[in-house]
C-alpha positions in Angstrom: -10.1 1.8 -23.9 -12.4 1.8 -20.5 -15.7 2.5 -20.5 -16.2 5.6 -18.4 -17.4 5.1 -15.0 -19.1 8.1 -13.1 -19.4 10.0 -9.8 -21.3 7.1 -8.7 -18.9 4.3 -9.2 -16.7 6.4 -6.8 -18.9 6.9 -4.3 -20.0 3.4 -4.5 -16.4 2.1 -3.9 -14.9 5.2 -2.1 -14.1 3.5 1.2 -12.0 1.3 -0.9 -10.7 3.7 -2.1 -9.8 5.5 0.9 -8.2 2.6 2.4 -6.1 1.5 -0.7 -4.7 4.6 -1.6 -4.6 4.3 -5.1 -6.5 4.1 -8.5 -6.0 1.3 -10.9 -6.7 2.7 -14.2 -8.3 5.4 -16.2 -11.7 4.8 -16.0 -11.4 5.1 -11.9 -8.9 8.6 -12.8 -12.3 10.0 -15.2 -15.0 8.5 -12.1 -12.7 10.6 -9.8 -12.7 13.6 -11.7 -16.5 13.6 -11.9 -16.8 13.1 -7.9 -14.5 16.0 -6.8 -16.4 18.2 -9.7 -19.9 17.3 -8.3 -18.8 17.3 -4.6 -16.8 20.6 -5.2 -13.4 18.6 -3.7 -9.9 20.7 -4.2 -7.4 18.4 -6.1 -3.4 18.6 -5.6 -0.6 17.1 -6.0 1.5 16.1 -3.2 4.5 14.5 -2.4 5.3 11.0 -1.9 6.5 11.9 1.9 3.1 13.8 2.2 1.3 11.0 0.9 3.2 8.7 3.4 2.1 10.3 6.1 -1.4 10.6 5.7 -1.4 6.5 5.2 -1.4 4.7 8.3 1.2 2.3 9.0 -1.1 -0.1 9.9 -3.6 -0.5 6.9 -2.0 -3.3 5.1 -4.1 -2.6 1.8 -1.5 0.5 1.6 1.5 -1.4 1.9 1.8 -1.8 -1.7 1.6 2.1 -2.0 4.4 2.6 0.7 6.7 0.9 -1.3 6.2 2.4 -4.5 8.6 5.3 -5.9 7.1 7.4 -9.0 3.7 7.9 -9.4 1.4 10.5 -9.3 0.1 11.7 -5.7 -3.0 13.4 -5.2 -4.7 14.7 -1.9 -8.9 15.2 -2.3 -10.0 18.0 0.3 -13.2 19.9 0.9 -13.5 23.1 0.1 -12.9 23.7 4.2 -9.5 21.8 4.0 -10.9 19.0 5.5 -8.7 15.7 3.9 -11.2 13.6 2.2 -8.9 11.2 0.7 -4.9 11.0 -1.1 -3.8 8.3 -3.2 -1.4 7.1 -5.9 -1.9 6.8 -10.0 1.0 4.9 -11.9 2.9 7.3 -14.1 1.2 5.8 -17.7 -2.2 6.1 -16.1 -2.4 9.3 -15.4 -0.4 10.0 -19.0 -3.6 8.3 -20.6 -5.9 9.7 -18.7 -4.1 13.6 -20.2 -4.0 12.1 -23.5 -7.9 11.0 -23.5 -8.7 14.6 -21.7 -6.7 16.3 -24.7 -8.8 13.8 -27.2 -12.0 14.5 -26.0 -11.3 18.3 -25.5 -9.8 18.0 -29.3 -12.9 16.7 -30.2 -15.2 18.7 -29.2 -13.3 21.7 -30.4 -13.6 19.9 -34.1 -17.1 18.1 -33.8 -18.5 20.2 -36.2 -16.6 18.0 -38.9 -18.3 15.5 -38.0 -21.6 17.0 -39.2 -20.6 18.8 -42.3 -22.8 17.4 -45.3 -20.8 17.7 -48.5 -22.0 20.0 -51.1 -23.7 17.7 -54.0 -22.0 19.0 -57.1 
């Protein structure tokens, strides 16, 4: 499992991100999370032809990207509708990063358990 990166690590690397289109794996996914909480950005999914055309033909770090089918897209907005970013997550990526969220979520639904002293009898 990834350590989990923060807000930070996304605005520290967002104009690679930005010109990439994509995230690598679920660490990045959680990082993003926490940016578009604590930046109030609107998440949604899009298309792949939406996602196509708001790459520009030219920016040959997105190449890889164009020519991928499947795939989760996502567009990042402000809250004024303003496109901040979009970009691409591999199918099993975005699976884990549901599966952690459910974990976690799971967790701290049960973490009591974790603190229950049993009875000396």
């Amino acid at each position: 499992m990834e350590w989990h990166q923060t807000a930070d690590c996304v605005k520290e690397r967002l104009k690679t991100i930005q010109q990439m289109h994509r995230l690598n794996g679920i660490s990045e996914v959680m990082a993003l999370a926490d940016y578009c909480t604590k930046h109030n950005l609107r998440t949604e999914f899009i298309s792949k032809e939406e996602h196509d055309d708001l790459i520009d033909p030219e920016n040959e770090d997105a190449h890889w990207v164009l020519r991928r089918d499947g795939g989760i897209r996502l567009k990042i907005t402000s809250l004024s509708g303003e496109v901040i970013f979009s970009l691409r997550i591999e199918d099993n990526i975005w699976h884990g990063y549901a599966e952690h969220v459910a974990d976690w979520y799971k967790f701290a639904e049960n973490s009591k358990a974790l603190f229950q002293i049993p009875s000396k009898e």
